[in-house]
C-alpha positions in Angstrom: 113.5 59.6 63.0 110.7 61.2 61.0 111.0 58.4 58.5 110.6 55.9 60.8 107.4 57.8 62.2 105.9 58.2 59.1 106.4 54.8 58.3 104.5 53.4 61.7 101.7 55.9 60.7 101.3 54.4 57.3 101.7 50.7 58.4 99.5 51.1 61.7 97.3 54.4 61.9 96.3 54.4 58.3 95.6 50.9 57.8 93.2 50.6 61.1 92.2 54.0 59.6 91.4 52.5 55.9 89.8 49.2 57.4 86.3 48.7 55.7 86.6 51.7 53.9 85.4 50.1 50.5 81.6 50.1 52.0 81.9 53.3 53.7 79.1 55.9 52.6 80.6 58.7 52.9 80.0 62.7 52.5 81.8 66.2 53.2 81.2 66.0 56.8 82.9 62.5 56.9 85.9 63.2 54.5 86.5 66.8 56.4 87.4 64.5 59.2 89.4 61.7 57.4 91.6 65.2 56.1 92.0 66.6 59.2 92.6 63.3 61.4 95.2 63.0 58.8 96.6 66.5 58.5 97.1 66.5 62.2 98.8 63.5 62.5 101.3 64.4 59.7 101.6 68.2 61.0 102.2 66.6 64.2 105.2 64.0 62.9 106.4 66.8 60.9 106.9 69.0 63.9 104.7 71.8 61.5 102.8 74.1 63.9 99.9 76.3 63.0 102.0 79.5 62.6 103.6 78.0 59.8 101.2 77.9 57.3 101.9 74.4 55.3 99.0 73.7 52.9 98.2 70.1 52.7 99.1 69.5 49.7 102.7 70.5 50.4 102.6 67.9 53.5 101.0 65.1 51.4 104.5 66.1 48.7 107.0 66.0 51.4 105.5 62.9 53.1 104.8 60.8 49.4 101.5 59.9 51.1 98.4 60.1 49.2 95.6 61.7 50.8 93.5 59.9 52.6 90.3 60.5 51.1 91.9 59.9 47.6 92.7 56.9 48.9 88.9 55.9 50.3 88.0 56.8 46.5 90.5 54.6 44.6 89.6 51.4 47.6 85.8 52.1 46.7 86.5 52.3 43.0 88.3 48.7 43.4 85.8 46.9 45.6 83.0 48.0 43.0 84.9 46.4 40.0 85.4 43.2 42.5 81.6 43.0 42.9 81.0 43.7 39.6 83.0 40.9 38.4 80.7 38.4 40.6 79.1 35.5 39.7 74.9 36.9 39.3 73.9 34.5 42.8 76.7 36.7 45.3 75.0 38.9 47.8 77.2 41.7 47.3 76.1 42.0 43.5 72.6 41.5 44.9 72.8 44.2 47.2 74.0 46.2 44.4 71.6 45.8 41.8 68.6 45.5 44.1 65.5 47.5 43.6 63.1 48.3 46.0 59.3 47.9 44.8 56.8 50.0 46.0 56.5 53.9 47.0 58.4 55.8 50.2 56.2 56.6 52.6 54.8 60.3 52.7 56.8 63.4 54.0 60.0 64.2 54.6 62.3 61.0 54.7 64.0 60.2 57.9 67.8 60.8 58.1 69.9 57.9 57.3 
């Protein structure tokens, strides 16, 4: 039963998770929640509760699923060499090697 569980997670949580992920800007605040989205779900298919004190890394052996924020890097890693291999006149190269001209306006610079 579990298998079967862990394989709708993969095939339909992770992938709706993972959409887009490639041009996701992402930080610790982001990837703490990709971890524990995922931890929960997989504590949760496991039938692990809190008492029993399961690191993650011991979940990600058990399940053979790569952690998902390992997983955002390695996407990301692959959609740069895909842009990098454009032809010079593709917006996403663009976008990439653009260069704002001029200077940022004084004080402190708004959030995102």
């Amino acid at each position: 039963m579990k298998g079967t569980k862990l394989k709708l997670y993969s095939s339909n949580v992770r992938s709706v998770l993972l959409y887009a992920t490639e041009t996701l800007r992402t930080n610790q605040r982001i990837e703490s929640k990709l971890r524990g989205f995922e931890g929960r779900c997989l504590r949760r298919i496991l039938g692990i509760r809190w008492e029993h004190r399961v690191t993650n890394k011991k979940i990600s052996e058990r399940t053979g699923i790569r952690p998902i924020v390992e997983e955002v890097k390695k996407r990301r890693w692959g959609w740069l060499g895909h842009v990098l291999r454009m032809s010079k006149s593709r917006h996403p190269l663009i976008a990439l090697t653009w260069n704002p001209q001029g200077a940022r306006k004084k004080g402190r610079p708004q959030g995102t």
